[in-house]
C-alpha positions, -999 to 999 in steps of 0.1 A, spaced: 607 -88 169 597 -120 155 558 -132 164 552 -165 181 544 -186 147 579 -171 134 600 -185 163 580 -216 166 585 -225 129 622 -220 130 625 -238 165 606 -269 149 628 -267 116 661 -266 140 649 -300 154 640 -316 122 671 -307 106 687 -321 133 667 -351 135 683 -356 97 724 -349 106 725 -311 103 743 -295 129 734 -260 140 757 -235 137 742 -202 141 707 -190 147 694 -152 140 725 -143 122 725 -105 116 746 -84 96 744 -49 83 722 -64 54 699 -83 72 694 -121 92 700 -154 85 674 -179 104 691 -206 107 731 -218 89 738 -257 92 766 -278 81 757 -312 69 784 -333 52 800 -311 21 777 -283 27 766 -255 51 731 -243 46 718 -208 47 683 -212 58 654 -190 54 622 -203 74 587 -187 67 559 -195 82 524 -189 74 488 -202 82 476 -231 75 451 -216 46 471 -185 35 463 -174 2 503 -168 -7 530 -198 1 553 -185 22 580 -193 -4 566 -164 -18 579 -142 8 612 -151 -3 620 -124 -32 648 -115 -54 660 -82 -31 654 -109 1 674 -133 -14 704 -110 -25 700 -97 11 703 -133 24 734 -143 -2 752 -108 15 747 -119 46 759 -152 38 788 -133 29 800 -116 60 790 -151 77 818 -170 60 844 -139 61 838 -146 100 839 -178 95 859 -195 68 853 -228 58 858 -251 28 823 -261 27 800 -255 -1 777 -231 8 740 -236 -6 704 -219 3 674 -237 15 642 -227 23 616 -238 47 579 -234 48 561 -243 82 524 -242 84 501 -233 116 468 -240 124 462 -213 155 489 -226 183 495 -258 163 524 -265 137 506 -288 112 531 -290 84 561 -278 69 581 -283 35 619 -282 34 638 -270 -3 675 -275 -5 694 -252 -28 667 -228 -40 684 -198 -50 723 -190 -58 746 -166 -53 
């Protein structure tokens, strides 16, 4: 069950890759291996996105969160995704960080292509 900060960041990084061409494909993509937060197509590619999100302050980035077995976990989902769903884009894997301040989003940071399968 995802907490409120975890839906709201990957709600407001829907809308801001939209607000820059993406299209949404899927949300909360699940497989045997795990989820997917969010998988986008925009121009040659589609985008396996995994959003943290972590207060304002926190100690740890929340890119930290995203470790080698979560990322082999992501690249199998990824997998099953495009067996489902063929398609002649180029897949890649992003990450998003969105930052909270109590109820408030205050920030977020957006990496394209930061890990490979």
């Amino acid at each position: 069950m995802k907490t409120w900060a975890g839906k709201a960041g990957e709600d407001h990084i829907a809308e801001l890759l939209e607000k820059r061409g993406y299209r949404i494909v899927a949300r909360n993509f699940h497989s045997r291996y795990g989820e997917i937060d969010i998988i986008a197509k925009n121009g040659p590619y589609i985008a396996f996105v995994e959003v943290k999100t972590r207060a304002q302050n926190s100690l740890v980035s929340p890119f930290e969160a995203i470790t080698p077995q979560k990322q082999r976990k992501i690249v199998a989902t990824a997998k099953v995704f495009l067996k489902k769903n063929p398609t002649n884009l180029q897949p890649r894997f992003d990450a998003a960080a969105v930052y909270v301040r109590g109820s408030e989003i205050v920030g977020e940071d957006y990496l394209e292509n930061v890990f490979f399968s």
